[in-house]
Structure formats: structure tokens, C-alpha cells
N, C-alpha and C positions, 0 to 999 in steps of 0.2 A: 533535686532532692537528695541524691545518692552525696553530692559536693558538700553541703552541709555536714552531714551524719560524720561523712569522713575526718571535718575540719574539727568537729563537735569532741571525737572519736581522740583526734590528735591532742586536744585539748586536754582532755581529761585521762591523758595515759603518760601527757610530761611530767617527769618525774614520779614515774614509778619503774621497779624493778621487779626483777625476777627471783625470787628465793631463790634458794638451792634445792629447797622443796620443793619446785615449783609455780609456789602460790606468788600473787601480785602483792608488791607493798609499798606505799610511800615513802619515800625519802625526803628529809627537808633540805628545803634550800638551803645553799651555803654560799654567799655573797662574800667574796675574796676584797677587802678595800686595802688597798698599800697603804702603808705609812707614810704618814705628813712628811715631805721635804723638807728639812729646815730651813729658813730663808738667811741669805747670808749677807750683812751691808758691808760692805769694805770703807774703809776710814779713806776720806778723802787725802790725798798725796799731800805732803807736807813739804812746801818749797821754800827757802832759805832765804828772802830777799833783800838779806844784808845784816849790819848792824843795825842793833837795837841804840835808836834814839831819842832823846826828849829836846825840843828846842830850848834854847835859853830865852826863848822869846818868843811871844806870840800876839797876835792884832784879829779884832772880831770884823769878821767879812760880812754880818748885817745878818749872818747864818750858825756859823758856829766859829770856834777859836781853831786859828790856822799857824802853826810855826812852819820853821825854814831850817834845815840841817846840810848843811853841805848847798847839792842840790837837790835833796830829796823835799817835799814837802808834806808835812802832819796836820794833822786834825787832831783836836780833843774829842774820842769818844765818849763809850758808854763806861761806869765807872772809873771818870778820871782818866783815862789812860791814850798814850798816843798812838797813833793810828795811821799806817800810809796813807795820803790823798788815791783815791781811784780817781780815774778820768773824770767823772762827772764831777766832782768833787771841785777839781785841780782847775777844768774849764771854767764852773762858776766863777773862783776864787781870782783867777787871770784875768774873769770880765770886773771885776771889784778893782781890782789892783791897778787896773787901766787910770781910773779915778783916783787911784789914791797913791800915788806913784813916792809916796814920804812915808809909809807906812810903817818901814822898818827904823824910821827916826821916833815914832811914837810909840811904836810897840811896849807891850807891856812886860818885864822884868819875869821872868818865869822863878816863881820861889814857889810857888802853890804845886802845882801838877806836874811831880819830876815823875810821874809811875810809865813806865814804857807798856808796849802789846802786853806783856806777859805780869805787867802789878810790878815790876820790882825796881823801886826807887834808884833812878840815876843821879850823879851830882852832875851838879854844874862845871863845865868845861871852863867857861872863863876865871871861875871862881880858885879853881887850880893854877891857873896860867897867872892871876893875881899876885896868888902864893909863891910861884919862883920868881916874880919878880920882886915880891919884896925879899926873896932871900937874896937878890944877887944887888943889891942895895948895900 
């Protein structure tokens, strides 16, 4: 009995103080909340993977348009534009190519889709190399 009154006792005397007068008085609670952290995304690394290319040619693998630069090889993206082969990409493309081992006799003339990664219109490399040779004619 006495355990209760005690607990009851406790209960009903948190948060109260003592005047100066003496007398009891309530105090309100004051719930202290920190402020929000800000969250912070860091831009993913930006890595340099070469020069910007457009093929001058390119052959459809049954999946999408596939060019050849060097040895690098592209895909036509999402608007237009060329795109290194990732792996998965690259593996398809080799199981095609297996089959079609002429592909770059038939390829198609690239005059439509000069836009590289970044939208901005490349020329044609042979179209250049054309040009000095009809200058040295």
C-alpha cells in the first residue's frame, strides 16, 4: 500500500517546483527537438572515358544500332545520341556478329545521327579525309 502512494506521490510532484516563497508550482514541459540535419547527395564522380565519338557507320543487331570507332564500340541511345557499349551490350552484339561477320560491308552510311553523349553534332571523319584528297588532286 505505502509502494503505491509513494509511486502515485512521485507522479504527481514531476515537474513541480519550489517558489521562492515557498509555495509548489508547475512548470511546463519543455521538449528540446534538434534541428533537421540536412541531407546531403554528392554527384556521382565524373570519369573521362575518352573522346567523344559518332560512328560513321552503323548495322542494326536485331536490338538496337550498333557503330564501331576505333576500337571502341556505340550504340544509338535515348535521344539520338551515341553511347559507349557496356558489357552486356557489347556480349550481345559479339553473339550477332558471330552471324553476320559482313556487317561492316553493309552497314549503313551514318548522315542521320552525328549527336555524341553530350547532343553536339560531330562531322564525319571520312568526309574530311575526302576533302584533302580532292585537294591534293
Amino acid at each position: 500500500m505505502i509502494l503505491p502512494l509513494a509511486a502515485g506521490g512521485l507522479v504527481l510532484t514531476a515537474g513541480c517546483v519550489v517558489e521562492p516563497n515557498g509555495r509548489l508550482a508547475f512548470q511546463p514541459f519543455v521538449v528540446a527537438v534538434a534541428a533537421p540535419v540536412p541531407v546531403v547527395y554528392a554527384a556521382p564522380p565524373t570519369v573521362d572515358v575518352g573522346p567523344l565519338m559518332v560512328p560513321d557507320d552503323y548495322t542494326w543487331d536485331g536490338y538496337e544500332y550498333v557503330g564501331l570507332v576505333g576500337d571502341q564500340y556505340y550504340y544509338l541511345g535515348p535521344g539520338n545520341v551515341w553511347l559507349f557499349c557496356d558489357p552486356f551490350r557489347l556480349d550481345r552484339f559479339h553473339g550477332w556478329e558471330r552471324g553476320h561477320g559482313n556487317w561492316r560491308i553493309h552497314a549503313i552510311r551514318n548522315d542521320r545521327y552525328r549527336s555524341d553523349r553530350y547532343g553536339h553534332v560531330q562531322p564525319r571523319r571520312d568526309f574530311k579525309q575526302r576533302n584533302d584528297r580532292k585537294d591534293e588532286h
